[in-house]
DSSP file (Angstrom, degrees, kcal/mol; ACC not computed):
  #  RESIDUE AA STRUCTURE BP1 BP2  ACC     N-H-->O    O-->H-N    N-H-->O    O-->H-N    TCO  KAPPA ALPHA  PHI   PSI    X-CA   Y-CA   Z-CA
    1    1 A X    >         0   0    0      0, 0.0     3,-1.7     0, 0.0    79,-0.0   0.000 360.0 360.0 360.0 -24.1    0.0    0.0    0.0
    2    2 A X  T 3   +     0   0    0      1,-0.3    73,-0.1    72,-0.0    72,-0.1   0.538 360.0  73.0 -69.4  -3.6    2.9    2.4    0.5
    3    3 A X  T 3   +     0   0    0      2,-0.1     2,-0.6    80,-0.0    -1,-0.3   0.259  69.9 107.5-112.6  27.5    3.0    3.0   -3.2
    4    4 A X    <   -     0   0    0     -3,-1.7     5,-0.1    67,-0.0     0, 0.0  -0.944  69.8-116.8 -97.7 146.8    0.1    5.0   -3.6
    5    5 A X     >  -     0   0    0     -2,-0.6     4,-1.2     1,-0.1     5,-0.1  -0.107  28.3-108.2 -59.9 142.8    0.2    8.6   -4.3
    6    6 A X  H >>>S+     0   0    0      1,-0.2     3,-2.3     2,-0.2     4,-1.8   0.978 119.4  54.6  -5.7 -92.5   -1.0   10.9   -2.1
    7    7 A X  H >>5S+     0   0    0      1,-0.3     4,-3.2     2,-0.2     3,-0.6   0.887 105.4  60.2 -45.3 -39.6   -4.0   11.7   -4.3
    8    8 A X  H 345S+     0   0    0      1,-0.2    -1,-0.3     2,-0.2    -2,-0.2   0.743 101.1  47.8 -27.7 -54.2   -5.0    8.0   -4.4
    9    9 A X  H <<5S+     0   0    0     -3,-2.3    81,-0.3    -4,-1.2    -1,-0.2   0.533 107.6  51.6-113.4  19.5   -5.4    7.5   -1.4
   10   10 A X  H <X5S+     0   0    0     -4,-1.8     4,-3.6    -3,-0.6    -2,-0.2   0.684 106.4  59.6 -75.2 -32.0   -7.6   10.4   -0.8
   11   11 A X  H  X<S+     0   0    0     -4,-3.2     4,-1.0    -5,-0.6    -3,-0.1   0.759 110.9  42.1 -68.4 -19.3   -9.7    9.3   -3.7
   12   12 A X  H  > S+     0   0    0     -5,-0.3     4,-2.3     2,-0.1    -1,-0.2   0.606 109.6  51.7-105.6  -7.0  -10.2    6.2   -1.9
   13   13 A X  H  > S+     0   0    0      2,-0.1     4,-0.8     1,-0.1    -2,-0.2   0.946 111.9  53.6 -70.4 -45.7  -10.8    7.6    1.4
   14   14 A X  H  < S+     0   0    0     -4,-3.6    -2,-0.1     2,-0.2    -3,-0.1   0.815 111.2  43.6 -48.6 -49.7  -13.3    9.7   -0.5
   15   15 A X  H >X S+     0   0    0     -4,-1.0     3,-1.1     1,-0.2     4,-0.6   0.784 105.5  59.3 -66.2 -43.0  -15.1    6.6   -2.1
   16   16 A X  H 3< S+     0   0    0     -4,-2.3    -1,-0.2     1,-0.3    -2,-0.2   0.617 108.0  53.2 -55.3 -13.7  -15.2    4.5    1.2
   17   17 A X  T 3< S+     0   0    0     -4,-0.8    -1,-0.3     1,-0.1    -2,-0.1  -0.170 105.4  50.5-120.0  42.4  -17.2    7.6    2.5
   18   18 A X  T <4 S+     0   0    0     -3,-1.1    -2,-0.2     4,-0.1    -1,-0.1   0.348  83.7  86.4-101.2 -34.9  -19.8    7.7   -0.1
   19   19 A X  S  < S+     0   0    0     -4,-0.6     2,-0.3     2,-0.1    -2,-0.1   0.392 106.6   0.4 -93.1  20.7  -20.4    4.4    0.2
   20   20 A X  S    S-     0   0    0      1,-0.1     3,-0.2     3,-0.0    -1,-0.1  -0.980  75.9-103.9 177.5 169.3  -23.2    5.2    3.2
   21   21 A X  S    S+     0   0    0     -2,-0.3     2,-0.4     1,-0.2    -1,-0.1   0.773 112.2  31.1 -88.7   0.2  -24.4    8.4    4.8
   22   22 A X        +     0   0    0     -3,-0.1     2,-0.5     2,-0.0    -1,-0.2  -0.985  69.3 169.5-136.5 158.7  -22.0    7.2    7.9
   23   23 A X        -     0   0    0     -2,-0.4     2,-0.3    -3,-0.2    -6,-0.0  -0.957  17.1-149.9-139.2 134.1  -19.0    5.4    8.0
   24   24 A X        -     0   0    0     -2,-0.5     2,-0.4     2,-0.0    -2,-0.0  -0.893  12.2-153.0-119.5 164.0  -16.4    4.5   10.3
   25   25 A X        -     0   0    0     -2,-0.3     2,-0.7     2,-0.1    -2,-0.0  -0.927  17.5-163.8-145.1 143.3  -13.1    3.9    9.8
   26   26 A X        +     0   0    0     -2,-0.4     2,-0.7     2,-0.0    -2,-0.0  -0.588  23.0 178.1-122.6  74.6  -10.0    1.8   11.4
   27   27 A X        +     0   0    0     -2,-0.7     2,-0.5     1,-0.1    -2,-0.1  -0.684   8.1 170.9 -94.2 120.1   -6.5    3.2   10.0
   28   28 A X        +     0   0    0     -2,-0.7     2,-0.2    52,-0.1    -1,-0.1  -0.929  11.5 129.6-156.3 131.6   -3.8    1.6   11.3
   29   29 A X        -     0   0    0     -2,-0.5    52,-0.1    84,-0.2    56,-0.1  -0.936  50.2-101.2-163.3 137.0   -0.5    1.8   10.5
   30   30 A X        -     0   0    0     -2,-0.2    51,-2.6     1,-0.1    52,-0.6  -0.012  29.5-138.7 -47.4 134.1    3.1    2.4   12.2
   31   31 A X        -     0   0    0     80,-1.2    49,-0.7     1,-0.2    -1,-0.1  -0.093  63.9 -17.5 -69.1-164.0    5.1    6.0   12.1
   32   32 A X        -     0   0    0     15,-0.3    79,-2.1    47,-0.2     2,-0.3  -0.001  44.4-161.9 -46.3 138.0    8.6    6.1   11.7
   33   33 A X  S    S+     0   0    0     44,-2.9     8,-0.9    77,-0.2    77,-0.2  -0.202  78.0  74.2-102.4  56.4   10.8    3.1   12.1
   34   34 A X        +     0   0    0     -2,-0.3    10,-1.0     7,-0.1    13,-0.5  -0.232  55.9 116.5-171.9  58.5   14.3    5.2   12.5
   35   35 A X  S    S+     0   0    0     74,-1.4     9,-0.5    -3,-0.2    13,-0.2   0.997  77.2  17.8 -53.7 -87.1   14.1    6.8   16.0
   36   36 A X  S >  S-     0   0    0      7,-0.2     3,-2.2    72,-0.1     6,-0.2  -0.476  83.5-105.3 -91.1 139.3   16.9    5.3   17.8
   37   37 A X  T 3  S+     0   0    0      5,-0.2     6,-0.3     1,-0.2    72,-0.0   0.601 122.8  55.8 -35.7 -26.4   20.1    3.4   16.6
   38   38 A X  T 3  S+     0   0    0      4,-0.1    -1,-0.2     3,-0.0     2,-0.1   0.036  85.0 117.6 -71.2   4.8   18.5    0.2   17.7
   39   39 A X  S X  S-     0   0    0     -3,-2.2     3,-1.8     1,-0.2    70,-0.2  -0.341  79.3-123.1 -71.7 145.7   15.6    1.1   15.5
   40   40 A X  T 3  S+     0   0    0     68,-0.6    -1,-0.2     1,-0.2    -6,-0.1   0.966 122.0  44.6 -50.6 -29.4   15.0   -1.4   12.6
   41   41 A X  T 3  S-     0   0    0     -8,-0.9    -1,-0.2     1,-0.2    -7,-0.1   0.484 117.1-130.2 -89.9 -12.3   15.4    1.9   10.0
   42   42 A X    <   -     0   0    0     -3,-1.8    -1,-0.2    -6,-0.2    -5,-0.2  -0.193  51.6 -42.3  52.2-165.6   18.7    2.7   12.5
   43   43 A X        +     0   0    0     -6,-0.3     2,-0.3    -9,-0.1    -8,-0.2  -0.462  62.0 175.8 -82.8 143.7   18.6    6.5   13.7
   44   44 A X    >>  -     0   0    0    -10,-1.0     3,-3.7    -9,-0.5     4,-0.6  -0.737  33.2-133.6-146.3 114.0   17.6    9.4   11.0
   45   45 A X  T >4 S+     0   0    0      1,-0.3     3,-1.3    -2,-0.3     4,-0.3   0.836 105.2  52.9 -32.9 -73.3   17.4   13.1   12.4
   46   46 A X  T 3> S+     0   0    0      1,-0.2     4,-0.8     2,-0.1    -1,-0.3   0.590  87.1  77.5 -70.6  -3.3   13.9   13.6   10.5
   47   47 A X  H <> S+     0   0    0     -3,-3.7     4,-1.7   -13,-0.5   -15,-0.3   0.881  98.8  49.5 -58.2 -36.8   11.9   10.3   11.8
   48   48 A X  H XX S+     0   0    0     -3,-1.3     3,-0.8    -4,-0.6     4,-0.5   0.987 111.6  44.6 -81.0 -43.6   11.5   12.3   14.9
   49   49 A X  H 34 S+     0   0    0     -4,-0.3    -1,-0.2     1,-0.2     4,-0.2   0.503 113.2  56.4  -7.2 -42.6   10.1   15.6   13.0
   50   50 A X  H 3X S+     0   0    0     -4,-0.8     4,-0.7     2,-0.2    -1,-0.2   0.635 108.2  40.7-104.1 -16.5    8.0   13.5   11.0
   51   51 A X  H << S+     0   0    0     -4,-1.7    -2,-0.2    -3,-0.8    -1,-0.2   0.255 111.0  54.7 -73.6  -1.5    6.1   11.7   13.7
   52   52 A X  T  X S+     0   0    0     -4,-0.5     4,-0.9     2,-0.2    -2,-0.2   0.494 108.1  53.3-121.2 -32.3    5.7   14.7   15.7
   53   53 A X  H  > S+     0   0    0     -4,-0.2     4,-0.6     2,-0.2    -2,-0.1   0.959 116.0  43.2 -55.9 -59.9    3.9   16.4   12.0
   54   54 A X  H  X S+     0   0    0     -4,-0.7     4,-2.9     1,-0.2     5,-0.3   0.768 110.1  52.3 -67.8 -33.3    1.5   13.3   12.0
   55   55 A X  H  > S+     0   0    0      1,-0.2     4,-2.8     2,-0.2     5,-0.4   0.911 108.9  54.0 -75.5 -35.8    0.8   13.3   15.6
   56   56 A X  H  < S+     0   0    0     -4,-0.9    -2,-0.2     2,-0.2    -1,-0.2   0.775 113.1  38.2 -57.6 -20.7   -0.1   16.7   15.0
   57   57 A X  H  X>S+     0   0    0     -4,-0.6     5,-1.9    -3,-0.3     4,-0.8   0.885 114.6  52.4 -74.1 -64.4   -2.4   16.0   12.4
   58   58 A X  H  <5S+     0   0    0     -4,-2.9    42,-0.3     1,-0.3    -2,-0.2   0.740 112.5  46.8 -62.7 -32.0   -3.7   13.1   13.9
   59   59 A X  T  <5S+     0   0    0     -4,-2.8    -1,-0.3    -5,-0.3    40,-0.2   0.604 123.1  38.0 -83.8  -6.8   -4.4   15.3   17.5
   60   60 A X  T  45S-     0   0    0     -5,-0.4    39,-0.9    38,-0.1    -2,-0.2   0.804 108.9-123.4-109.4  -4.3   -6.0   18.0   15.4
   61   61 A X  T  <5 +     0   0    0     -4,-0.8     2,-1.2    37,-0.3    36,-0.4   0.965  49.1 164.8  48.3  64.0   -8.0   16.0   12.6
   62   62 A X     >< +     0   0    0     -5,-1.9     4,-1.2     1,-0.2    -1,-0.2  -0.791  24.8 175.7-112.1 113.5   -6.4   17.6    9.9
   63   63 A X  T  4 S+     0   0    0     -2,-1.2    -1,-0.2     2,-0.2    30,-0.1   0.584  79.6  56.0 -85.6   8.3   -6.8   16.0    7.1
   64   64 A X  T  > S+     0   0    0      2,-0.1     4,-0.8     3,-0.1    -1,-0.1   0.656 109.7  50.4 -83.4 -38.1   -5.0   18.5    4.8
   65   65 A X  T  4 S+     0   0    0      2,-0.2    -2,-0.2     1,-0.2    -8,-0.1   0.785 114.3  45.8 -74.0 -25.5   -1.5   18.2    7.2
   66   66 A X  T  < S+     0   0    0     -4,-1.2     3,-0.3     1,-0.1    23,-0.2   0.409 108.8  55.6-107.8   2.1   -1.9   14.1    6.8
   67   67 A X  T  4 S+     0   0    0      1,-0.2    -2,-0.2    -5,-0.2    -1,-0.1   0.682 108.6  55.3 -95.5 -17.8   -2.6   14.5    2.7
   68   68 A X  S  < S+     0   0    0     -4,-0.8     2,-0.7   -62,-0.1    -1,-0.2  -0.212  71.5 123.7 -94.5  39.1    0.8   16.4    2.8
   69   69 A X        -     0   0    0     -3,-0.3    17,-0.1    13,-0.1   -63,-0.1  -0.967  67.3-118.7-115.6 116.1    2.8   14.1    4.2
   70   70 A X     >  -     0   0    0     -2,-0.7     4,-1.0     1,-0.1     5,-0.2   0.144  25.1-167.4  -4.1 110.8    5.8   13.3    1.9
   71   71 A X  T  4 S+     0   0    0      2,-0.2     4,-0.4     3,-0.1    -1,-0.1   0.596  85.9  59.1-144.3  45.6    6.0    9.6    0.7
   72   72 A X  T  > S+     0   0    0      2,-0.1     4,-1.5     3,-0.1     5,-0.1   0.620 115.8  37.2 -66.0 -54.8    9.1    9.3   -0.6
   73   73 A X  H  > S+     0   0    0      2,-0.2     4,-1.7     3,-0.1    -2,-0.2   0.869 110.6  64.4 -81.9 -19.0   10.4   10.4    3.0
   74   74 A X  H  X>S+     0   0    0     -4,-1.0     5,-3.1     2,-0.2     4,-0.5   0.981 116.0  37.8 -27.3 -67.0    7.2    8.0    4.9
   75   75 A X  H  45S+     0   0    0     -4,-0.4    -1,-0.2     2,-0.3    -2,-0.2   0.690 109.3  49.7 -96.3   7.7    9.2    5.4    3.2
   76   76 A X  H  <5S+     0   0    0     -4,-1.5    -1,-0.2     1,-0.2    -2,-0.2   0.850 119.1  51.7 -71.2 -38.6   12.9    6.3    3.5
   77   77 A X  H  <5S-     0   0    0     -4,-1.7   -44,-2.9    -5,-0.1    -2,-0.3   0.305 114.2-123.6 -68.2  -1.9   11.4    6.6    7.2
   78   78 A X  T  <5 +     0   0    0     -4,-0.5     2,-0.7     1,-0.3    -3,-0.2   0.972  51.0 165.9  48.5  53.9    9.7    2.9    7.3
   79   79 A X      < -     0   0    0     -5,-3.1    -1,-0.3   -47,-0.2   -47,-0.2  -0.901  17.6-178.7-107.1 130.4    6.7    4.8    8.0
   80   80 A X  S >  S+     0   0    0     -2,-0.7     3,-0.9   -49,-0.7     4,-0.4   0.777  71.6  66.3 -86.3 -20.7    4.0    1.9    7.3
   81   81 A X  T >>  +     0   0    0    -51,-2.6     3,-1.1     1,-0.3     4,-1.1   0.853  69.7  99.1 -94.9 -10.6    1.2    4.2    8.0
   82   82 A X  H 3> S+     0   0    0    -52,-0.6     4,-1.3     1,-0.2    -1,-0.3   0.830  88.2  36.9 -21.3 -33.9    1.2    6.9    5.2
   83   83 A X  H <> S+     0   0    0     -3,-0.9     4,-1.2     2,-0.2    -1,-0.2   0.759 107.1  59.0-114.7 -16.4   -0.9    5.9    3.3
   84   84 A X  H <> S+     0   0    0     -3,-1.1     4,-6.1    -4,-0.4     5,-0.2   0.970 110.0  55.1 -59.0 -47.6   -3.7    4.5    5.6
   85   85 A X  H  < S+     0   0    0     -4,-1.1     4,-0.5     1,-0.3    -2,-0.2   0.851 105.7  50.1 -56.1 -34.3   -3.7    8.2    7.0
   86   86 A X  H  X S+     0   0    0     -4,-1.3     4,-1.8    -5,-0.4    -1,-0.3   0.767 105.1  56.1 -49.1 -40.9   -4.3    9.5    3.7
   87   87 A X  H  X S+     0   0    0     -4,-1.2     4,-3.5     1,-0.2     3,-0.4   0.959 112.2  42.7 -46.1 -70.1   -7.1    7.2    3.2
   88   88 A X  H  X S+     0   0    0     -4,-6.1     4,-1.1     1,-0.2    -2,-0.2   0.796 109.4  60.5 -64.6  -3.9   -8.6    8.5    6.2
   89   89 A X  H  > S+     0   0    0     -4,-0.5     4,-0.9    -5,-0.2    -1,-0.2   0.898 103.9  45.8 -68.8 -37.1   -7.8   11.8    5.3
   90   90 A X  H  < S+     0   0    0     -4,-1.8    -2,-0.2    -3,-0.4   -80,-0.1   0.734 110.1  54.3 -75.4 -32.4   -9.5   11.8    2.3
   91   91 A X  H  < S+     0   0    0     -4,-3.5    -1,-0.2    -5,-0.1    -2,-0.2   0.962 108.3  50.5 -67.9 -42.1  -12.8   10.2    3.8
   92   92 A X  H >< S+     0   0    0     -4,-1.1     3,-1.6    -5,-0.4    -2,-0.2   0.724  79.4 127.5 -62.4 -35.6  -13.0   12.9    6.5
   93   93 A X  T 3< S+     0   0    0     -4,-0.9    -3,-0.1     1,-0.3   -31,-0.0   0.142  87.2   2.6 -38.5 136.3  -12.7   15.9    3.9
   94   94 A X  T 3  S+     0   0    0      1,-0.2    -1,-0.3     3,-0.0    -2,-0.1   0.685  96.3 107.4  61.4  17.6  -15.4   17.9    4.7
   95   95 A X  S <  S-     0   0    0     -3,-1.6    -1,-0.2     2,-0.0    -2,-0.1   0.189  75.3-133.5-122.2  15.7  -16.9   16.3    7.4
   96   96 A X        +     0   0    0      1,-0.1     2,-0.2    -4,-0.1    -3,-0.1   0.836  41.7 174.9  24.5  75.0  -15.6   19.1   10.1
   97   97 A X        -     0   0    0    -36,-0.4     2,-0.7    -5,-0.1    -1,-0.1  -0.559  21.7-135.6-101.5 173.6  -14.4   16.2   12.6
   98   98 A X        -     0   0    0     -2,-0.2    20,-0.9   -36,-0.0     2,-0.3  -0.854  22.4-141.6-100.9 117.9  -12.4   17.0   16.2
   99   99 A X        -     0   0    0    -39,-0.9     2,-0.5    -2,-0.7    18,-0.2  -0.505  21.2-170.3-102.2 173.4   -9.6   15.3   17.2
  100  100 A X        -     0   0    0     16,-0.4    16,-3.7   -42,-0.3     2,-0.4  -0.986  17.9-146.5-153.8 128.3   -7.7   13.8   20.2
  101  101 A X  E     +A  115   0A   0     -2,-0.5    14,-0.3    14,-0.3     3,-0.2  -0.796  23.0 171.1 -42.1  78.2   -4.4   12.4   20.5
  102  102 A X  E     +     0   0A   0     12,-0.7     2,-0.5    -2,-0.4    -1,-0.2   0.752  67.0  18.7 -80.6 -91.9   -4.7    9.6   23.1
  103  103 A X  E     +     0   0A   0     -3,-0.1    11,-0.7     2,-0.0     2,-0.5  -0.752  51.5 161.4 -94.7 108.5   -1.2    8.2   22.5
  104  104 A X  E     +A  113   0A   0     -2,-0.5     2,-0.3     9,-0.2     9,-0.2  -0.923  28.1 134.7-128.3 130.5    2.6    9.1   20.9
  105  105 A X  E     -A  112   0A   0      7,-1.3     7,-3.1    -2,-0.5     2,-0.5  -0.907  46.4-139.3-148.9 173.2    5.6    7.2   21.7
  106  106 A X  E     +A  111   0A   0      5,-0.3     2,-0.4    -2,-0.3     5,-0.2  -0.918  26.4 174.1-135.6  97.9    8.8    5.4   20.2
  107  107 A X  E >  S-A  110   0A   0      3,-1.0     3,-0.8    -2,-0.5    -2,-0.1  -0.989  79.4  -1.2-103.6 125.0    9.1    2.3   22.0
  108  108 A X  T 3  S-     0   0    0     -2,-0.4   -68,-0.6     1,-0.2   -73,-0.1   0.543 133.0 -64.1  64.5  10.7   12.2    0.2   20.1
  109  109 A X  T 3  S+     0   0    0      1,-0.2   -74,-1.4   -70,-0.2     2,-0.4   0.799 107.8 114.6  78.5  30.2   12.5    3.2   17.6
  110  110 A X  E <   -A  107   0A   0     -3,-0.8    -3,-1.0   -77,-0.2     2,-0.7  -0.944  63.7-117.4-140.1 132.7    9.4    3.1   16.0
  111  111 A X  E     -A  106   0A   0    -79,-2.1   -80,-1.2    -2,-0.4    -5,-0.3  -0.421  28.4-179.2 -34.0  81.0    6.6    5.5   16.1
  112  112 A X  E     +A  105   0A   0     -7,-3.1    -7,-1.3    -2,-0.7     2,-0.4  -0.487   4.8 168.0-111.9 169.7    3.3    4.8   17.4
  113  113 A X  E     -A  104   0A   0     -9,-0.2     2,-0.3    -2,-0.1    -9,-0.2  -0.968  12.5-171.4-170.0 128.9    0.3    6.9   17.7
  114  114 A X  E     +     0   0A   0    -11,-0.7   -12,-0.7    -2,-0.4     2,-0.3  -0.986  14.6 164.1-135.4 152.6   -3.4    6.6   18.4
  115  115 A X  E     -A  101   0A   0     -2,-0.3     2,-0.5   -14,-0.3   -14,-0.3  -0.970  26.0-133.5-153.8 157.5   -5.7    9.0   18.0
  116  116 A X        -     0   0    0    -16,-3.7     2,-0.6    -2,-0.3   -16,-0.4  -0.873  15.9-166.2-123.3 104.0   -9.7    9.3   17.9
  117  117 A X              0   0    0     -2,-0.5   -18,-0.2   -18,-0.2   -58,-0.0  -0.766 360.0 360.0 -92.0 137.6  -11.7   11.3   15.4
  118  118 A X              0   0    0    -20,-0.9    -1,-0.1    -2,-0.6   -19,-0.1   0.380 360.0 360.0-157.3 360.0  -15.5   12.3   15.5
């Protein structure tokens, strides 16, 4: 899944929220894997930058901040989840949701993140 484009997977986020007048939705997918030196991805200076963008997204329900997320650098970063968020970004368009951050951490060097939109 990490080789669809941006626009792709808004267009299917888009479609999955047509397909009834409500829908819920279960995106799950890892941040960066290149925290720590012990990380599978080893260390890289932007992993942490780039999980701190998405959590930011993810805490605010922006789906404009999680359709701009790079994914050429998602996957230099082993970030799995790129392209789910983009899905859900692209269902949400226009559905003026709130969001909440529950959880962001790097346990073993890899990004994790939960968040709730409604």
């Amino acid at each position: 899944m990490d080789t669809l484009e941006p626009d792709q997977c808004a267009r299917t986020g888009r479609e999955l929220a047509g397909r009834a007048g409500r829908v819920a939705l279960l995106a799950v997918g890892d941040g960066s894997a290149c925290r720590t030196l012990k990380a599978p991805g080893y260390l890289d200076e932007r992993a942490a930058p780039f999980d701190a963008e998405v959590a930011r997204a993810l805490g605010a329900a922006d789906a404009a901040g999680l359709e701009a997320l790079d994914p050429g650098l998602a996957r230099e970063l082993q970030a799995a989840g790129r392209a789910p968020w983009q899905i859900l970004a692209g269902a949400a368009e226009g559905a003026d949701l709130t969001g909440s951050l529950l959880y962001e951490d790097a346990p073993y060097g890899v990004g994790y993140l939960v968040a709730t939109w409604s």
